[in-house]
N, C-alpha and C positions, 0 to 999 in steps of 0.2 A: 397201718399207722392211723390213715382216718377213726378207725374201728377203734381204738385205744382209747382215743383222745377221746369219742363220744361216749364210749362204755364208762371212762373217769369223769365225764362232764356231768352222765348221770348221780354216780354216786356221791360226788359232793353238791349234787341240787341237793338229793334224798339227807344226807348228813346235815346240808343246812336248815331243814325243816326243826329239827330238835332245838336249835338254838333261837328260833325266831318265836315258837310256841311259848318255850321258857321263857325266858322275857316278858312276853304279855302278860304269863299265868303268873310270876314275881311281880309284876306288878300289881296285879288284882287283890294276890296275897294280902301286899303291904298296904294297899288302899281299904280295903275291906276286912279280911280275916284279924287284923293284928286288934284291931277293937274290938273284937269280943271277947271279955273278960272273963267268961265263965269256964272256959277251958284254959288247960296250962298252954305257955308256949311253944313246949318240947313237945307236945303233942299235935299242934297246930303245924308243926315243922315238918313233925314223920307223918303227919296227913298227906301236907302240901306236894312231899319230895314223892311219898309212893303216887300222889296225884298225877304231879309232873310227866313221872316217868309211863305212867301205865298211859296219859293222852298222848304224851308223843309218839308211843308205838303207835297206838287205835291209827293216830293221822298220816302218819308214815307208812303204816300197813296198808290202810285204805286207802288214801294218794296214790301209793304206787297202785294198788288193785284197780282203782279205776279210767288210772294215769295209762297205764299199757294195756289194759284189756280193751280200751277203746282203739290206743296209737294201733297195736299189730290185730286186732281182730276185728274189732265193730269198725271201726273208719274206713280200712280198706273194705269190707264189703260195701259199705253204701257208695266209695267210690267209681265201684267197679260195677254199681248199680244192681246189687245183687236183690232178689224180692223181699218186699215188704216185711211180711211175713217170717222171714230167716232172721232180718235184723232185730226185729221185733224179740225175738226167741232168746237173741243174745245180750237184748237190753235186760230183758226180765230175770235171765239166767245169773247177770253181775249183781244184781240187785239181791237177787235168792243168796247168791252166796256172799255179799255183805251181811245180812241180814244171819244166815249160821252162824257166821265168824261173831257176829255185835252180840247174838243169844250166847253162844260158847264162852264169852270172855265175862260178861255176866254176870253169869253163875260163878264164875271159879272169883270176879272183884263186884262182889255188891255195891260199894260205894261209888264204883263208876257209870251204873248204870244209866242212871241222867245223860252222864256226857257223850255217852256210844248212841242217847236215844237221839239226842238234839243237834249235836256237833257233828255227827259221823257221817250222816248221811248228807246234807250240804256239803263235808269236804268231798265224798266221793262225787257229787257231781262238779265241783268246780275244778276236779283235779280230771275229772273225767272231759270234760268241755278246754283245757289247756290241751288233753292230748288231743282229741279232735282237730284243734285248731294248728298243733304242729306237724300232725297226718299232714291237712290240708296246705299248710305249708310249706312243705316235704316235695308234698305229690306235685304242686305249681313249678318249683322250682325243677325236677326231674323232667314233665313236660317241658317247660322251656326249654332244655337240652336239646331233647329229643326234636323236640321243633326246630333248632338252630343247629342242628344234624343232619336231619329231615332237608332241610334249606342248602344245607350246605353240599349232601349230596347230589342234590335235585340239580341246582346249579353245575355241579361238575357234568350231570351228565347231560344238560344239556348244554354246555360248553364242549364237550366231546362228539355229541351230534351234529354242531353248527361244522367242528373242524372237519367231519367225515363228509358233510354236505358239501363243504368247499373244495376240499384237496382234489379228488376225482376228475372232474372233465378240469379244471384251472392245471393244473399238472398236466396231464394231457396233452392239453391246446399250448401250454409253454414250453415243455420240451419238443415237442415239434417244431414250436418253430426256435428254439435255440439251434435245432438239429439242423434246421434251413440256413440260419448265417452261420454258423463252424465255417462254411467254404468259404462264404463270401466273403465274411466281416468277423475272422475269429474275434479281434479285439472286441467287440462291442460283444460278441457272443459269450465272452468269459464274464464281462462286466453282467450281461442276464443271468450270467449261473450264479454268479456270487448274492444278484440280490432276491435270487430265486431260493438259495441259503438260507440267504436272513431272511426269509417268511417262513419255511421250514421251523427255521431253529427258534422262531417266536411262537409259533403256534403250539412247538411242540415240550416246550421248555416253558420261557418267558410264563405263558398266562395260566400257568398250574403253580406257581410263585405264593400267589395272593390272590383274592377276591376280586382286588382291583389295582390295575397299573395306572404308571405318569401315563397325561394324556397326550402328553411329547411322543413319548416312543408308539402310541394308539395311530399318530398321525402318522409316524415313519414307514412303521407298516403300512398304511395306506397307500402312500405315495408310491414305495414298491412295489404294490400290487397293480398300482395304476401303471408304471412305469412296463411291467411284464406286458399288461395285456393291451399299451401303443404298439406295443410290437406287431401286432396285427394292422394299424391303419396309418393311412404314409399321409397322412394330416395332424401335424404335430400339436394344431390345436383342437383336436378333437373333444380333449377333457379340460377341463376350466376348474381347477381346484381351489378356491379364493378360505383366507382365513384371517378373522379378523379378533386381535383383542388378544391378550396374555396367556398364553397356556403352561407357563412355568408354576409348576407348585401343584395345580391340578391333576387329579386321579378319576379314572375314569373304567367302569368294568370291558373290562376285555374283548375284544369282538363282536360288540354293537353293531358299530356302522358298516363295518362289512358286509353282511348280507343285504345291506341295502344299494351300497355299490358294486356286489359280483351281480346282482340282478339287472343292476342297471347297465352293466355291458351285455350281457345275454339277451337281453332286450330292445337296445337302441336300434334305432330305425337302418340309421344309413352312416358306417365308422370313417366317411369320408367328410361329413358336414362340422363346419364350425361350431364348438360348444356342441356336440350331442348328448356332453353327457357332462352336468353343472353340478359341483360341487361348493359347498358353502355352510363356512364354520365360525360362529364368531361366539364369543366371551364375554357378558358383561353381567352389570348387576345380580351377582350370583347365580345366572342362570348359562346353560350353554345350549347353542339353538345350533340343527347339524341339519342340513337340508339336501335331497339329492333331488337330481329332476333329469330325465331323458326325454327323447324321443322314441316313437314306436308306431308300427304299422298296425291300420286299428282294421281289424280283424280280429272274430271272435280268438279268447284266449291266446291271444298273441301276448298278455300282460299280465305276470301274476296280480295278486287281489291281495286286501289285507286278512282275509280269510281262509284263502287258500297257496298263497306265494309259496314258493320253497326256500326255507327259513326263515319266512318274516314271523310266521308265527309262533314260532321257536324262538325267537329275537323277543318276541312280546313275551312270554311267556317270564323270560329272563329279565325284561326289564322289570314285571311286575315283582319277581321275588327280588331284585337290588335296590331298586327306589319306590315301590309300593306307589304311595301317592303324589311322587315326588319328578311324578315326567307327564309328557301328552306327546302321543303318537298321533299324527295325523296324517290320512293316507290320499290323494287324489286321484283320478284317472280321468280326463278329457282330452278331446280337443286334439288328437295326437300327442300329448304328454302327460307322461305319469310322474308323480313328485311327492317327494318323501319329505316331512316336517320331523325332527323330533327334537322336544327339548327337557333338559332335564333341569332341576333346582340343584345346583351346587350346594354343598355341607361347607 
């Protein structure tokens, strides 16, 4: 269907050429030809009309000739950067064969000779420089595809490496200990299965949706994930999850912050201590600020890096292709505490 409509969109450009020539050359006619008195007017008429018709062919012939000899031949080569020399070959060869066709037609209409000498060649380069320019316009738009393809690939897969990075030991380490309260504490142990579920069925579902989810359900996830991995430490306040400011209406890409808080339990120092592991999310003036901060025993590589972490650079990599210029990662390590900044500009 595209192919139709463009194939028709050519031929009435090409058909409208005939009508716009006429025109100008009626009027030159009536302006100029009808005063001179020494010829009849019936003659002046079958001058004008065989006039007419033989320039509209020359510009219509030649138009198209230089119109598509550039759009499918000459343009894609220099696109495609082909040598100098080749293009070179192809400029001089459209010009050779203008130049046959202007002598051929000639000889067989002497009176047009003038106008294939002076007109012909001007239209072929200006019809020749339209299709260059809609090559060029063609080619931008098809690359941009290809780039928001390119991008949109890229993202899935690393959206599909963060989820293989995370599932493995966090599965692991959860169903073992679900398997530990079955005896003691079915009830609370079914409540872990079910929201052990719903990080499943969001990771594997949920964020293959869209580009980007509510930042509502981003925090839900979170919470449950925090919620599984208390199960390891019998200090209830060990994580400190604070959130400040409106999150209704806000979208946010998909598994950001998580690899900043699965490192920060693999990390922390000691899951018995108050606040080992601080979380803090607030909303304001169109910006959203997501901070994590642990403790850790400082000992060489005891703490991923932002250069080497497992998935933080995977995390950047994605933020770079979702908000470009539109966040600031900031990474620290002192002191026995490692602390994650990131903020992003809301749309």
């Amino acid at each position: 269907m595209k192919k139709y409509k463009a194939f028709l969109a050519h031929v009435l450009f090409w058909l409208s050429i005939p009508f716009t020539v006429s025109f100008f050359i009626w009027i030159f006619f009536f302006q100029n030809i009808v005063q001179i008195k020494t010829q009849s007017v019936g003659y002046l008429e079958m001058l004008t009309y065989k006039t007419n018709i033989l320039s509209n062919f020359i510009i219509v012939f030649i138009g198209a000739l230089g119109f598509y000899a550039v759009y499918y031949i000459i343009a894609p080569k220099v696109l495609k950067r082909a040598k100098v020399i080749e293009t070179f070959l192809l400029v001089i060869a459209l010009f050779i064969a203008t130049y046959i066709f202007l002598r051929s037609l000639s000889f067989l209409f002497p009176e047009i000779d003038w106008l294939s000498s002076y007109v012909a060649y001007p239209i072929l380069l200006f019809f020749s420089a339209i299709g260059a320019l809609f090559r060029v316009w063609e080619y931008g738009k098809t690359k941009d595809k290809e780039n928001a393809e390119l991008k949109r690939k890229t993202l899935e897969t690393q959206l599909n490496l963060l989820k293989t990075q995370i599932n493995p030991h966090f599965l692991f380490n959860t169903i073992n200990n679900i398997d530990v309260l079955i005896e003691n504490n079915p009830k609370v142990a079914s409540d872990y299965l079910r929201k052990l579920g719903d990080l499943l069925r969001f990771m594997l579902y949920r964020v293959n949706e869209r580009d980007m989810i509510p930042l509502e359900d981003e925090i839900e996830y979170l919470k449950k994930y925090i919620d599984l991995q208390k199960i390891r430490s019998i200090n209830p306040k060990f994580v400190d999850f604070t959130i400040k400011g409106d999150t209704a209406s806000i979208t946010i890409a998909p598994m950001v912050f998580i690899v900043f808080v699965e490192n920060a339990f693999k990390h922390v120092a000691d899951k018995k201590q108050n606040r080992g592991i601080v979380l803090y999310m607030e909303i304001s003036a169109g910006k959203l600020i997501f901070k994590c901060k642990n403790t850790f025993w400082e000992k060489p590589m005891s703490q991923p890096t932002k250069e080497g972490g497992i998935g933080l650079a995977s995390v950047e990599r994605r933020l770079d292709l979702m908000y470009k210029d539109n966040y600031e990662l900031n990474i620290l390590s002192e002191n026995g505490c490692f602390e994650v900044t990131l903020e992003i500009e809301l749309p």
